[in-house]
C-alpha positions as CSV (number, residue, x, y, z in Angstrom):
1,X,-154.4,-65.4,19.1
2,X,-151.0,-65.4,18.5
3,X,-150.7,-66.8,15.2
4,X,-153.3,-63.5,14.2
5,X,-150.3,-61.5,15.6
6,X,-147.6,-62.5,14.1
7,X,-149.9,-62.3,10.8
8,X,-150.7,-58.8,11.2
9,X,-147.2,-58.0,12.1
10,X,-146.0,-59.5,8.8
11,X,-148.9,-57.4,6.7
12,X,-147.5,-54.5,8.3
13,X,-144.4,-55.2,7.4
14,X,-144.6,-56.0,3.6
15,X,-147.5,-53.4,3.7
16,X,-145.5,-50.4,2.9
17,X,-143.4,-51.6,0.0
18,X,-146.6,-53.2,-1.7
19,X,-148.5,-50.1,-1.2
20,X,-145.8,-47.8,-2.6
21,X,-145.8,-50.3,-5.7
22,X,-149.3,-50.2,-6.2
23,X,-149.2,-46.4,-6.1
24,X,-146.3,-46.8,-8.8
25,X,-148.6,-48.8,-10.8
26,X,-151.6,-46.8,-10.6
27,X,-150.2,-43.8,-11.9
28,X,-148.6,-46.0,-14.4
29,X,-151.9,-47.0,-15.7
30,X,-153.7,-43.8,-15.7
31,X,-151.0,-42.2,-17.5
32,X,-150.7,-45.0,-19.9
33,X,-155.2,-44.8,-19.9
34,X,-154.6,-41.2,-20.9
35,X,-152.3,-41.7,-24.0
36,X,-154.7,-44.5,-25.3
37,X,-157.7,-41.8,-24.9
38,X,-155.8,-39.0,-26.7
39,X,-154.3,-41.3,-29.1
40,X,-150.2,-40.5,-28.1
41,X,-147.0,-42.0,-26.8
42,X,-145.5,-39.7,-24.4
43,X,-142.8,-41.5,-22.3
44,X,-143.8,-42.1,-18.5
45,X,-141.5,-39.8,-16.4
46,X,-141.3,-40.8,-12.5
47,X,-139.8,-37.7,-11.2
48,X,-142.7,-35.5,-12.7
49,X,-145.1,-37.9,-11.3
50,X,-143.7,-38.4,-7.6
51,X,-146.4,-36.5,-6.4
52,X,-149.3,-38.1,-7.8
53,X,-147.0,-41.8,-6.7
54,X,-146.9,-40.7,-2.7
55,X,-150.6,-39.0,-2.5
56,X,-152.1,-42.4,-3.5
57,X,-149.3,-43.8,-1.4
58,X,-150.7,-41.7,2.1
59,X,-154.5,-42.5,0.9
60,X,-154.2,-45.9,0.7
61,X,-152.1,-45.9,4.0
62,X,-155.0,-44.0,5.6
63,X,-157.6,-46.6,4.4
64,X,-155.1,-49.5,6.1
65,X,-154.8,-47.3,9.1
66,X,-158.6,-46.9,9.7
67,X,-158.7,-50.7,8.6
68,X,-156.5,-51.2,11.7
69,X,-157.8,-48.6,14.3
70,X,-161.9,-50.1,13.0
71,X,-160.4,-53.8,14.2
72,X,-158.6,-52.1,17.6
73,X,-161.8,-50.1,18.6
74,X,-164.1,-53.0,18.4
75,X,-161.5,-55.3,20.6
76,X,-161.1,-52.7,23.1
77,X,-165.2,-51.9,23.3
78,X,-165.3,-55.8,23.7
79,X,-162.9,-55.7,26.3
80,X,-164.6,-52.6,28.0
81,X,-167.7,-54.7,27.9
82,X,-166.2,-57.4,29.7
83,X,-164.6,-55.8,32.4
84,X,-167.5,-53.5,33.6
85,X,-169.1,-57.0,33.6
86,X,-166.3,-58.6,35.8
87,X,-166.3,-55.3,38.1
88,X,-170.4,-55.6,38.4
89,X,-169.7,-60.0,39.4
90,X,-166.8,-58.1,42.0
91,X,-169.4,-55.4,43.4
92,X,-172.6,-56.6,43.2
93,X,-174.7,-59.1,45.2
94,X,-177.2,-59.8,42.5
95,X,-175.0,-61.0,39.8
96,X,-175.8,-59.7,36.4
97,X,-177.3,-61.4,33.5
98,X,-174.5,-64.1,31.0
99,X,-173.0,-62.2,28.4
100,X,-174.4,-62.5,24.6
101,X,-171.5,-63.8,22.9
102,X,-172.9,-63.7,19.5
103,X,-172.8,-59.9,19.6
104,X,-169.1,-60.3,19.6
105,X,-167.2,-60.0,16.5
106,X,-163.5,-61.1,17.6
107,X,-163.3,-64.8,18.0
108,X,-160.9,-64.6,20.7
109,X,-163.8,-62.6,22.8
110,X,-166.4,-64.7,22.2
111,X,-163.8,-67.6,24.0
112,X,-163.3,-64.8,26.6
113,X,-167.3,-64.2,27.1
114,X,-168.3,-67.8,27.5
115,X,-165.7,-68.2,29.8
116,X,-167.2,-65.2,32.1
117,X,-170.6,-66.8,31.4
118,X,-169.6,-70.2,33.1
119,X,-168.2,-67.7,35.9
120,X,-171.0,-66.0,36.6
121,X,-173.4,-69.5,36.5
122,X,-170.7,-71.2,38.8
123,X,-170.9,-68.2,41.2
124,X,-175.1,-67.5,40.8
125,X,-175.0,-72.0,41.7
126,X,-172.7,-71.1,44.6
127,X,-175.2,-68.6,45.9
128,X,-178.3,-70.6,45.5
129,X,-176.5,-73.3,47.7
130,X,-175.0,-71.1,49.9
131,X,-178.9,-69.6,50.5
132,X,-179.7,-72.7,50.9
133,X,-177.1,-73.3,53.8
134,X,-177.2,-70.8,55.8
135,X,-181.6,-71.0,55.8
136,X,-180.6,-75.3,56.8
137,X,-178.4,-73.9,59.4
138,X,-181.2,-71.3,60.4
139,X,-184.0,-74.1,60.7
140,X,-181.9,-76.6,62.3
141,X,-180.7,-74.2,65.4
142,X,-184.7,-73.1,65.5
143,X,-185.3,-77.2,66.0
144,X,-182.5,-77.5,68.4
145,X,-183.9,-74.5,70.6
146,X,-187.5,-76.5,70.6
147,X,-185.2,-80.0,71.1
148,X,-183.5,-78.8,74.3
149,X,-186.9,-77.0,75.3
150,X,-187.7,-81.2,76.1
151,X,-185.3,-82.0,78.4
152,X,-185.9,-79.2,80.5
153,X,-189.1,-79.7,80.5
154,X,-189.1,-83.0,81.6
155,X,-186.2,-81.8,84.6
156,X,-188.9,-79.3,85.7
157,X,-191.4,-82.0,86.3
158,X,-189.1,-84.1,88.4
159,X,-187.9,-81.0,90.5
160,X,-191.5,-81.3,91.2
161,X,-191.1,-85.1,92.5
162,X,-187.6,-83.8,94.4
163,X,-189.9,-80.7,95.8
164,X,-192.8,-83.1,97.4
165,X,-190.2,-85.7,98.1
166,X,-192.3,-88.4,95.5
167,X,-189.9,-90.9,93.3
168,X,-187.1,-88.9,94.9
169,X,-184.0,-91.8,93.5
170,X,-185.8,-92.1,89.9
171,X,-186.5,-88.1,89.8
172,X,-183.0,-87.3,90.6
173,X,-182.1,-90.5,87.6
174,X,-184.2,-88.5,85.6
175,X,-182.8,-84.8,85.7
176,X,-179.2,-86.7,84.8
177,X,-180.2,-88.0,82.3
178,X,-181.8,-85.3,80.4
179,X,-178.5,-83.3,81.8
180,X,-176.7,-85.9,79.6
181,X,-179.5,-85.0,76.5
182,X,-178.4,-81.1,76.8
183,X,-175.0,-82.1,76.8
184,X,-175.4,-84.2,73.8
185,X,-177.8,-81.4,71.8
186,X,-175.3,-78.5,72.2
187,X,-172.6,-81.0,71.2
188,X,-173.8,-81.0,67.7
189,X,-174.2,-77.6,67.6
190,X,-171.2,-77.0,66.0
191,X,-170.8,-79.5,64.1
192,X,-174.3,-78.9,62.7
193,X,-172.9,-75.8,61.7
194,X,-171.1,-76.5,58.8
195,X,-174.1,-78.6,57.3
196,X,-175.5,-77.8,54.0
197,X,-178.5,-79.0,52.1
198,X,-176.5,-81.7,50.0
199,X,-174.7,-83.1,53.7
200,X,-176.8,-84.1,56.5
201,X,-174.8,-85.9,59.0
202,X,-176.3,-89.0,60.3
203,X,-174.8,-92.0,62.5
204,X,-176.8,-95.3,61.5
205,X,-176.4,-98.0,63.2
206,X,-178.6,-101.4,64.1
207,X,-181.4,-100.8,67.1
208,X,-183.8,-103.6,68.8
209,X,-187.0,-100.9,68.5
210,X,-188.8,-102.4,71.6
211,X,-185.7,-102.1,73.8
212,X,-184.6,-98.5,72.5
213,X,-188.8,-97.5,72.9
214,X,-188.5,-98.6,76.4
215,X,-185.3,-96.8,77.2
216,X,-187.3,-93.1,75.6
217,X,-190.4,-94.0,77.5
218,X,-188.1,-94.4,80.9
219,X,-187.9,-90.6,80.8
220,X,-190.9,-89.4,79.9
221,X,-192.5,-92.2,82.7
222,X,-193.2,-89.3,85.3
223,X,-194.3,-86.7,82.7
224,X,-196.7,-88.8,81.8
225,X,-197.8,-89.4,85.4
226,X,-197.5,-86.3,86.1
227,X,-200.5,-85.1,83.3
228,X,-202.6,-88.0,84.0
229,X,-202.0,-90.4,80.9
230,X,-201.8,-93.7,80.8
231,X,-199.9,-95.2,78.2
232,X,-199.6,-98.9,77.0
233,X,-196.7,-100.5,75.0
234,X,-197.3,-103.4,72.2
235,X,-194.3,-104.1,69.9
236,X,-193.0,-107.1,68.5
237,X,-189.5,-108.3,70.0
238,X,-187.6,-109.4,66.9
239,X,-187.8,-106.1,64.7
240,X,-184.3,-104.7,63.7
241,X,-184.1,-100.9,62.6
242,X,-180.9,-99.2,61.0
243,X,-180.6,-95.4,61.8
244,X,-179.1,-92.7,63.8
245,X,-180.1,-93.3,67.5
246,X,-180.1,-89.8,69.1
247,X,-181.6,-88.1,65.3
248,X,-184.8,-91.0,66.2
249,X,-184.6,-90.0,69.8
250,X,-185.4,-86.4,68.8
251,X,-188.4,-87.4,66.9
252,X,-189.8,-89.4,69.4
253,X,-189.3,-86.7,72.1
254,X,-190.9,-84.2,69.8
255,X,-194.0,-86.6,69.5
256,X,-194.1,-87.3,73.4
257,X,-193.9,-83.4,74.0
258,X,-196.8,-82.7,71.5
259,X,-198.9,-85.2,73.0
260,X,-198.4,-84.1,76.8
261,X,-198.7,-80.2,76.2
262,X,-201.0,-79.8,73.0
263,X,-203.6,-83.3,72.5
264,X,-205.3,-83.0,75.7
265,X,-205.0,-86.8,76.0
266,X,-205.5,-89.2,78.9
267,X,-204.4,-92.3,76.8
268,X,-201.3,-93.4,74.9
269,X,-200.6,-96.1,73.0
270,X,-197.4,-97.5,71.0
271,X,-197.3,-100.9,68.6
272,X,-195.1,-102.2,66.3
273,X,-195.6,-104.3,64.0
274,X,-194.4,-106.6,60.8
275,X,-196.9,-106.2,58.0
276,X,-196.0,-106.9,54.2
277,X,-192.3,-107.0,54.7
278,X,-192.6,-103.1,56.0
279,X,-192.1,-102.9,59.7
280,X,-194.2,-100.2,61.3
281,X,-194.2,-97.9,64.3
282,X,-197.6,-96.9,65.6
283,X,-198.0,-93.8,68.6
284,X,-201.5,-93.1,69.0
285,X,-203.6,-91.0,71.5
286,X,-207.1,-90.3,72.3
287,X,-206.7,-86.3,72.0
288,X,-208.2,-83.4,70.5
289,X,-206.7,-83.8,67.3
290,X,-205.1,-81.1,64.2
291,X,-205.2,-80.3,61.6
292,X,-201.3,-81.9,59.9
293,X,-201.2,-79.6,57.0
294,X,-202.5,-76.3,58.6
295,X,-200.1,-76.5,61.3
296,X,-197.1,-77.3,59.5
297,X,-197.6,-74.0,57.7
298,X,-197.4,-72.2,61.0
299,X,-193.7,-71.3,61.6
300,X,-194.6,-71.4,65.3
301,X,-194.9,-75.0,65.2
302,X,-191.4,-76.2,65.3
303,X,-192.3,-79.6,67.1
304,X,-194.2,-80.5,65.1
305,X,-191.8,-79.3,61.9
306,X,-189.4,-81.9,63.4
307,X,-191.9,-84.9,63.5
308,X,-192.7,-83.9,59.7
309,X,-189.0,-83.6,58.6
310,X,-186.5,-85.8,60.6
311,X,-188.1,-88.9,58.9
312,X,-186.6,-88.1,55.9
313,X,-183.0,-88.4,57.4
314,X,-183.7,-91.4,59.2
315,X,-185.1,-93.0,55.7
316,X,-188.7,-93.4,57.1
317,X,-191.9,-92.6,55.9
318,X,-194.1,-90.4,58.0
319,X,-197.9,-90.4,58.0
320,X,-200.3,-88.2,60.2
321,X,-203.6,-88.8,60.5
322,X,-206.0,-86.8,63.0
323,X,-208.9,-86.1,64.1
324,X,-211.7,-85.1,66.7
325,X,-211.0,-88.4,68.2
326,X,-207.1,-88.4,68.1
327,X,-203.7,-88.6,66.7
328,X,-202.0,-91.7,64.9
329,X,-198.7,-91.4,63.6
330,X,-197.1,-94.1,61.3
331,X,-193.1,-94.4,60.8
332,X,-192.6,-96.9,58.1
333,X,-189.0,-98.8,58.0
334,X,-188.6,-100.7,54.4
335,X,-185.4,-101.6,55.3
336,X,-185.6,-105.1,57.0
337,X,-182.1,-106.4,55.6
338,X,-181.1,-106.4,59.4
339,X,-184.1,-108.0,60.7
């Protein structure tokens, strides 16, 4: 840009003196043109021809002048262009549509254009994954209300023990416990937060699967005394899984809560198992079954939401399978390097 500048600036300058010269010559050569045509030699006289010198003289400087103003008009329309642009990225929610920079005819604004383009995709990006952000955050405080909706519920059940004065120690054991669980929920509340979709925060560590299983099923022991269903434990000592404890937790409280308040059960049954180098955790019930994929579309269903999705932080695969006879849910760890 600045090279053009200092280019124009030097036209201008040696402008005037060439165009004055040219105007010289011109008359020059039509009064020379006319003694040729009439056949005489009349000698040129520049003070009877002045007039003729400086008319040419102020045309040609017109032409240049429109030249010039033709060249600033289109820059500044460019520039108007651009900035109404800029002020509708500044004002507007819906940002508008990337600038055609082949409609541009100064170099130096077609630069300028594709550098408001690559604006306006960086901040139309930004919105998508801010959208994206704030509807993880939504979700994720939903699943927390339904999360801390477990705890309670299981505390209800032994104030029920404490009331009738039944299991009175391992009630009372209970409701701290699940004290401790709340605790821990709204914990991560904030910290939650500030998740987006690209940062789920997750705590892996090694777990012995039958010894964590038997430390969740310690809780839910009276619940499930409490609705009538018997429940029998089969998993295989040695198998190792890497993962966040209290995220693994949450699913298998949503499961347990599912199968006490909505399957109807009288039977429970959980088995792990080594098969193929995948290790495998089985929960099974003898309920009224679901339909997986119908229910998942119900918003309502936030349990169940839970089961589908947490998996997926926890690097398992999920599989639902139900019917008339009952539920069986698969997780599938790949990841035996620890075992």
């Amino acid at each position: 840009m600045n090279k053009k500048l200092y280019l124009f600036t030097l036209i201008s300058i040696l402008f005037f003196p060439i165009a004055l010269m040219i105007s010289n010559y011109i008359v020059l050569g039509i009064h020379l043109l006319r003694d040729y045509i009439n056949g005489t030699d009349t000698p040129f006289i520049a003070d009877e021809n002045y007039i003729y010198v400086f008319s040419i003289f102020f045309v040609i400087v017109l032409l240049y002048v429109a030249f010039l103003s033709r060249i600033i008009i289109n820059i500044s329309s460019e520039i108007s262009l651009l900035s109404d642009l800029i002020r509708d990225i500044a004002n507007d929610q819906n940002y508008p549509e990337p600038v055609k920079t082949q409609m541009l005819k100064n170099i130096e604004m077609k630069h300028l254009g594709e550098s408001v383009n690559i604006l306006i995709n960086s901040l139309k990006y930004n919105q998508v994954k801010y959208k994206e952000s704030e509807e993880l955050r939504k979700r994720y405080l939903d699943q927390l209300a339904h999360d801390i909706k477990t705890p309670l519920s299981i505390i209800k059940i032994n104030l029920f023990y404490l009331k009738t004065g039944q299991n009175t120690d391992e009630a009372i054991k209970e409701i701290n416990k699940n004290t401790d669980t709340i605790s821990t929920l709204s914990d991560r509340i904030y910290h939650k937060n500030y998740l987006n979709s690209d940062s789920i925060i997750t705590h892996r560590s090694p777990i012995n699967l039958e010894e964590t299983m038997n430390q969740f099923m310690e809780k839910w022991k009276n619940a499930l005394y409490h609705k009538k269903i018997k429940y029998q434990s089969n998993i295989e000592p040695d198998i190792i899984w890497t993962l966040d404890k209290v995220w693994f937790e949450r699913l298998f409280d949503n499961v347990l809560q599912n199968v006490l308040y909505h399957s109807e059960a009288n039977h429970l049954t959980i088995e792990g198992s080594k098969e193929e180098g995948k290790q495998k955790l089985i929960i099974m019930d003898n309920g009224i079954g679901f339909n997986p994929m119908k229910k998942l579309q119900q918003s309502s269903r936030k349990g169940l939401n839970i089961i589908n999705e947490v998996p997926k932080l926890l690097n398992l695969h999920i599989s639902i399978e139900s019917n008339e006879l009952g539920t069986k849910i698969i997780l599938t760890h790949t990841d035996i390097s620890n075992s």
